[in-house]
PyMOL commands that place a pseudoatom at each C-alpha (Angstrom):
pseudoatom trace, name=CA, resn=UNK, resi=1, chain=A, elem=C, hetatm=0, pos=[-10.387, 8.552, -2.189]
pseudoatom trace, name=CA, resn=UNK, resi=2, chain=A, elem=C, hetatm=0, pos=[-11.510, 6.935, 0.693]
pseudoatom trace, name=CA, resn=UNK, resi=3, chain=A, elem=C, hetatm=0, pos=[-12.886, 3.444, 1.629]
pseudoatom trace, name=CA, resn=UNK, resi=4, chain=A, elem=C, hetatm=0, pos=[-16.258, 3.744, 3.083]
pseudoatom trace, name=CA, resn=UNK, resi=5, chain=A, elem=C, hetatm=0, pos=[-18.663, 1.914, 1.054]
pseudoatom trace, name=CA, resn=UNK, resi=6, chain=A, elem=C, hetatm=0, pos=[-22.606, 1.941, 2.045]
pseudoatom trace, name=CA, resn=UNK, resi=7, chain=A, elem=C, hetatm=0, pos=[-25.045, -0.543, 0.558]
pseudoatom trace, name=CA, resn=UNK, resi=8, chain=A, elem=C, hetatm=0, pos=[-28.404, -0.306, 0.953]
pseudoatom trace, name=CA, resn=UNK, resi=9, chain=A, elem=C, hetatm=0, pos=[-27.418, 1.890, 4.271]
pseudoatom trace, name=CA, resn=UNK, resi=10, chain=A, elem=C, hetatm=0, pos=[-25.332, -0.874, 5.873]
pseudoatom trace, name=CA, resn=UNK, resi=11, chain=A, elem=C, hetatm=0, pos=[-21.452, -0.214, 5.355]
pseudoatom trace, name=CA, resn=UNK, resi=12, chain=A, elem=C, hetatm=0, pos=[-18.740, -3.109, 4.199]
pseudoatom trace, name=CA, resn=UNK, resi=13, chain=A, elem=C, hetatm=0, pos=[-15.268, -3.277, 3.325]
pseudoatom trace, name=CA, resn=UNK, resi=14, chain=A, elem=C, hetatm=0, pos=[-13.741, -4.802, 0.074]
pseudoatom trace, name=CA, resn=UNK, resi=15, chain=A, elem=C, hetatm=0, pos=[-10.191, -4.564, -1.058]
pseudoatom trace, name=CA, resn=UNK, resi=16, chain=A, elem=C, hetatm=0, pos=[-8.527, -1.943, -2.726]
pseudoatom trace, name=CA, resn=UNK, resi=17, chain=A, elem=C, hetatm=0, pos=[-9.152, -3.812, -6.213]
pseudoatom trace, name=CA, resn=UNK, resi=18, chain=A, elem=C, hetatm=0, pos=[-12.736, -4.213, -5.131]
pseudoatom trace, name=CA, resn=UNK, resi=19, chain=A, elem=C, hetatm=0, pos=[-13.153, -0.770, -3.748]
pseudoatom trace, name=CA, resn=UNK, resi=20, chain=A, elem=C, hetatm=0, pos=[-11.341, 0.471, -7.387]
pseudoatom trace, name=CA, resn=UNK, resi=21, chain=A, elem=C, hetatm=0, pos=[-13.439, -1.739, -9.223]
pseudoatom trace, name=CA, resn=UNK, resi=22, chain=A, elem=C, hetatm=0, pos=[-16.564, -0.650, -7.146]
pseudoatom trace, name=CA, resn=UNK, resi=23, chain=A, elem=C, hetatm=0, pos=[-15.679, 3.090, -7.843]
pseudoatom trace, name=CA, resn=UNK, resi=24, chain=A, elem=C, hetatm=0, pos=[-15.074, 3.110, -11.915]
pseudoatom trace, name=CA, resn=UNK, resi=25, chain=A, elem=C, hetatm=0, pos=[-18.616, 1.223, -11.936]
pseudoatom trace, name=CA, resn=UNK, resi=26, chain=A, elem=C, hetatm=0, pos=[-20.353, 4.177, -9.939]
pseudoatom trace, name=CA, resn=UNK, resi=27, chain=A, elem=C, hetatm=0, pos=[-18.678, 6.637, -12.195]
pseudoatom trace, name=CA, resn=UNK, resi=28, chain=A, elem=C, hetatm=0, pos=[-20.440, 5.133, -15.108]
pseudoatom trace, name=CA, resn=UNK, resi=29, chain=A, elem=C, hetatm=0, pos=[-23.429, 3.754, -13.307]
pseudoatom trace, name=CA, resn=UNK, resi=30, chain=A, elem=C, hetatm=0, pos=[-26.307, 2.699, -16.014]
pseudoatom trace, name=CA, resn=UNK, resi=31, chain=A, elem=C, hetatm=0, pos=[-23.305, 2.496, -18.968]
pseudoatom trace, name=CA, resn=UNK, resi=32, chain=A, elem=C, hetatm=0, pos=[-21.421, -0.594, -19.888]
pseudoatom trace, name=CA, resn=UNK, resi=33, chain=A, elem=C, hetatm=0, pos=[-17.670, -0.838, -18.911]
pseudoatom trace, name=CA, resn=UNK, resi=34, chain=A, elem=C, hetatm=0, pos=[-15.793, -2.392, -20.994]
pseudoatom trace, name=CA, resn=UNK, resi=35, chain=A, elem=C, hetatm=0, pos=[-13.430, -5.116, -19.680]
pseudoatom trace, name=CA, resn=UNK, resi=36, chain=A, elem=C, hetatm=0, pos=[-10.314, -3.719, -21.759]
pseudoatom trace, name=CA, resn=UNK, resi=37, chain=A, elem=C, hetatm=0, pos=[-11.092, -0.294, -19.497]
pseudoatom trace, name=CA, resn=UNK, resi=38, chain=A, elem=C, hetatm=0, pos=[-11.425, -2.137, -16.053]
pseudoatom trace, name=CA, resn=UNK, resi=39, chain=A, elem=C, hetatm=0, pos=[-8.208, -4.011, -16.887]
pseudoatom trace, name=CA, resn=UNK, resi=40, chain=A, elem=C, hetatm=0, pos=[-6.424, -1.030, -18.025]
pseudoatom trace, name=CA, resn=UNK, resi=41, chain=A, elem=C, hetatm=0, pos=[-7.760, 1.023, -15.030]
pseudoatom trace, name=CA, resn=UNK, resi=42, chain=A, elem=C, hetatm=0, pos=[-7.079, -1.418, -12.335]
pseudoatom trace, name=CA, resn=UNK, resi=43, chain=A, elem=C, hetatm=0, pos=[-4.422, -2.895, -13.406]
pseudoatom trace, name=CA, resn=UNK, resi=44, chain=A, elem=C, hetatm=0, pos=[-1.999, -0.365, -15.223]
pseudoatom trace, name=CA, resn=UNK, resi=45, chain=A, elem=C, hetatm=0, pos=[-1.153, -2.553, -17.957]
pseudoatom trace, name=CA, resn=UNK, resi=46, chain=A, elem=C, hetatm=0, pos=[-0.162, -5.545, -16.449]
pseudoatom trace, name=CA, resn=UNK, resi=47, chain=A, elem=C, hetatm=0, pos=[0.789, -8.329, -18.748]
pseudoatom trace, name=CA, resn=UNK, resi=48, chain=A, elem=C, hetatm=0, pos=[-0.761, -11.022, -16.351]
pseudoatom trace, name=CA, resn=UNK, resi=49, chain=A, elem=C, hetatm=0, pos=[-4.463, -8.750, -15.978]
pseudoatom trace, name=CA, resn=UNK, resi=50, chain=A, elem=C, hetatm=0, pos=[-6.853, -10.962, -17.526]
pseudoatom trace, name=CA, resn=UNK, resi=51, chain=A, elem=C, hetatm=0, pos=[-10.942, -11.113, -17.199]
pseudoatom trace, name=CA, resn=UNK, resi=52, chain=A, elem=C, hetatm=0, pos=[-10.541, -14.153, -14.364]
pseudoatom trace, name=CA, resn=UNK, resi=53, chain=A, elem=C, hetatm=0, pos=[-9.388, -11.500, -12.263]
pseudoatom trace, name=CA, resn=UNK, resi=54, chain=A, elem=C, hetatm=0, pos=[-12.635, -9.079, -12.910]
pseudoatom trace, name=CA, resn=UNK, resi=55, chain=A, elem=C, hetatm=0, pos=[-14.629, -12.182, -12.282]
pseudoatom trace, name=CA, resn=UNK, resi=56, chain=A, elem=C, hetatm=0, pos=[-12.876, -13.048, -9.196]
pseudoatom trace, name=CA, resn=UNK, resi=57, chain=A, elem=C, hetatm=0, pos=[-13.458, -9.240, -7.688]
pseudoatom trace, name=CA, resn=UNK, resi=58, chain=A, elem=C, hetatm=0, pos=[-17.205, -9.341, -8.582]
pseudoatom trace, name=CA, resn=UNK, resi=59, chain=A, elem=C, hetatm=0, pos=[-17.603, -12.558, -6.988]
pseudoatom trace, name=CA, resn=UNK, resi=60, chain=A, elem=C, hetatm=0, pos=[-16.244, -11.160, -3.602]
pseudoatom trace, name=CA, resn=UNK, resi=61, chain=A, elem=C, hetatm=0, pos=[-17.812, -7.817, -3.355]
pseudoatom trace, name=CA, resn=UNK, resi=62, chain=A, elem=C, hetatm=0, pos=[-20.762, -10.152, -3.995]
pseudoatom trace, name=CA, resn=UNK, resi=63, chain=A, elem=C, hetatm=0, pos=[-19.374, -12.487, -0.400]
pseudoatom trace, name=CA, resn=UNK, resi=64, chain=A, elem=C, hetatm=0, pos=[-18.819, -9.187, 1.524]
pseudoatom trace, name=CA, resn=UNK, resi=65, chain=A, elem=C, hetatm=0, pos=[-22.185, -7.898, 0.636]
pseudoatom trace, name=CA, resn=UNK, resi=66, chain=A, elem=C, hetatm=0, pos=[-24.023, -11.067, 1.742]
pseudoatom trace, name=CA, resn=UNK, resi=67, chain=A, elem=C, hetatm=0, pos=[-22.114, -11.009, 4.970]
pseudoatom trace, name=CA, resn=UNK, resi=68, chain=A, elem=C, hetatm=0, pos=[-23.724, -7.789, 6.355]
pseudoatom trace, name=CA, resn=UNK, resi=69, chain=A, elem=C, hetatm=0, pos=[-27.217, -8.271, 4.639]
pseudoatom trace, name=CA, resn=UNK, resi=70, chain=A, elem=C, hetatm=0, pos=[-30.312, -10.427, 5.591]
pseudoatom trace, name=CA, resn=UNK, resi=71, chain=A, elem=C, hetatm=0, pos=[-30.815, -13.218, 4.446]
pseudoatom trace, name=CA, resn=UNK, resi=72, chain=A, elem=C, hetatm=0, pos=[-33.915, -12.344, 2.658]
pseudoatom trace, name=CA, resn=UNK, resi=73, chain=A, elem=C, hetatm=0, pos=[-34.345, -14.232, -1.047]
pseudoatom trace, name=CA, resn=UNK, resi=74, chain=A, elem=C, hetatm=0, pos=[-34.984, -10.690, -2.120]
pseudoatom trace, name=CA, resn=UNK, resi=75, chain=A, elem=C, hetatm=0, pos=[-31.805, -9.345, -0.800]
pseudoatom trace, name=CA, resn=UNK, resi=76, chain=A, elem=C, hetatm=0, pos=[-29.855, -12.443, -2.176]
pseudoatom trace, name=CA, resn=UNK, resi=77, chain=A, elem=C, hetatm=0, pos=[-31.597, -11.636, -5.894]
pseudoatom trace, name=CA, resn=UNK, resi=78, chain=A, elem=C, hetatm=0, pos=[-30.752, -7.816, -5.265]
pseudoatom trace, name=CA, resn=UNK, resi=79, chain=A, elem=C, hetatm=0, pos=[-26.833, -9.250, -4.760]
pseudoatom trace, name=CA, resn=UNK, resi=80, chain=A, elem=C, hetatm=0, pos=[-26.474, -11.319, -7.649]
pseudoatom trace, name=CA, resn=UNK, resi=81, chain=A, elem=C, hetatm=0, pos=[-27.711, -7.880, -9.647]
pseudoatom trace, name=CA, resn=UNK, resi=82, chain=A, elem=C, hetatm=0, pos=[-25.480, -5.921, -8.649]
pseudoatom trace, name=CA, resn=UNK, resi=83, chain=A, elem=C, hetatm=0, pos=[-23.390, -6.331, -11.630]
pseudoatom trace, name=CA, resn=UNK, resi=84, chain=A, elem=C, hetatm=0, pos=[-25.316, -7.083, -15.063]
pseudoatom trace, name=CA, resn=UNK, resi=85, chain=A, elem=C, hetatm=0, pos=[-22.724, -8.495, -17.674]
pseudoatom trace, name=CA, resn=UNK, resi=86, chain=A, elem=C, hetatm=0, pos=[-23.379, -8.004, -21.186]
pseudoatom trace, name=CA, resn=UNK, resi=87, chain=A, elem=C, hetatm=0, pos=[-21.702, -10.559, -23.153]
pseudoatom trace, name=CA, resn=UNK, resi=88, chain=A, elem=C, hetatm=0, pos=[-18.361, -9.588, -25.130]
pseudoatom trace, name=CA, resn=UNK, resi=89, chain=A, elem=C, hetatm=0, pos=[-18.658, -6.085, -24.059]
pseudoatom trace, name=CA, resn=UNK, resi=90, chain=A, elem=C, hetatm=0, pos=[-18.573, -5.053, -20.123]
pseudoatom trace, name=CA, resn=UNK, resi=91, chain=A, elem=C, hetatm=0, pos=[-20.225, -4.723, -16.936]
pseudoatom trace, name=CA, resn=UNK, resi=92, chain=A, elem=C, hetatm=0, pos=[-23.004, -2.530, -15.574]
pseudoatom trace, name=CA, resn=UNK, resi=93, chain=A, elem=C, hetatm=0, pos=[-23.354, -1.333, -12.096]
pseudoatom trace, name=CA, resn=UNK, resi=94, chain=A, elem=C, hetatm=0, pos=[-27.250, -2.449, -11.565]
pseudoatom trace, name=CA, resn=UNK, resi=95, chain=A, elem=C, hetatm=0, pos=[-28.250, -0.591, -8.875]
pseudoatom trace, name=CA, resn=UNK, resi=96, chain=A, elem=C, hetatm=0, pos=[-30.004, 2.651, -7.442]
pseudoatom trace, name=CA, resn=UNK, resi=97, chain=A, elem=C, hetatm=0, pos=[-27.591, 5.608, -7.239]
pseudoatom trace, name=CA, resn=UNK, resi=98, chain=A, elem=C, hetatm=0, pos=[-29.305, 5.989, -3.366]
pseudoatom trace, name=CA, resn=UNK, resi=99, chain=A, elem=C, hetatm=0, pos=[-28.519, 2.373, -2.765]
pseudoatom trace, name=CA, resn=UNK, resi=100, chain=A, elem=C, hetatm=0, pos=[-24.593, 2.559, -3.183]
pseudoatom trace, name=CA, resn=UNK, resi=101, chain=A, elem=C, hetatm=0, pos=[-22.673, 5.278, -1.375]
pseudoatom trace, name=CA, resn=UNK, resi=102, chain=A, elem=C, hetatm=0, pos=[-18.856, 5.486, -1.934]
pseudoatom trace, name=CA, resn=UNK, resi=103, chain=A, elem=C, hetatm=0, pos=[-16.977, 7.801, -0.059]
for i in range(1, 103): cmd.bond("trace and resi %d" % i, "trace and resi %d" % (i + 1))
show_as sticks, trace
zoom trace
């Protein structure tokens, strides 16, 4: 897979975690993840993969969305969004399928 990632029509780049991370969301868009998955996906097992890491990776895709959209408070609500977290279970891609293109 590639690395292009359009949101909202403006492109960004992320890192390969965030792009991974980004991806396995999409996949399931409007189902919860569960953290055990996204650490066993991402992370192959790694003894030291633990939910800070998840929580860093959200938190940047976050950053590099910001950078290339307006500053709008309605674009900075739409950011935070992006990622609903239900409590003791996962995440949840929040978004329009048309408003996130991977590719």
């Amino acid at each position: 897979r590639s690395d292009r990632i359009i949101f909202m029509g403006k492109e960004f780049k992320v890192t390969t975690i965030g792009f991974s991370l980004l991806y396995l969301l999409a996949q399931h868009r409007e189902k919860v993840v569960s953290y055990e998955e996204i650490l066993k996906d991402l992370w192959k097992g790694e003894k030291d993969a633990i939910y800070t890491r998840i929580n860093y990776h959200i938190c940047k895709i976050r950053k590099d969305i910001s950078k290339i959209m307006d500053k709008k408070e309605d674009n900075t609500k739409k950011i935070e969004n992006i990622f609903k977290a239900i409590p003791g279970r996962g995440l949840m891609l929040n978004i329009k399928e048309e408003e996130l293109e991977i590719n």
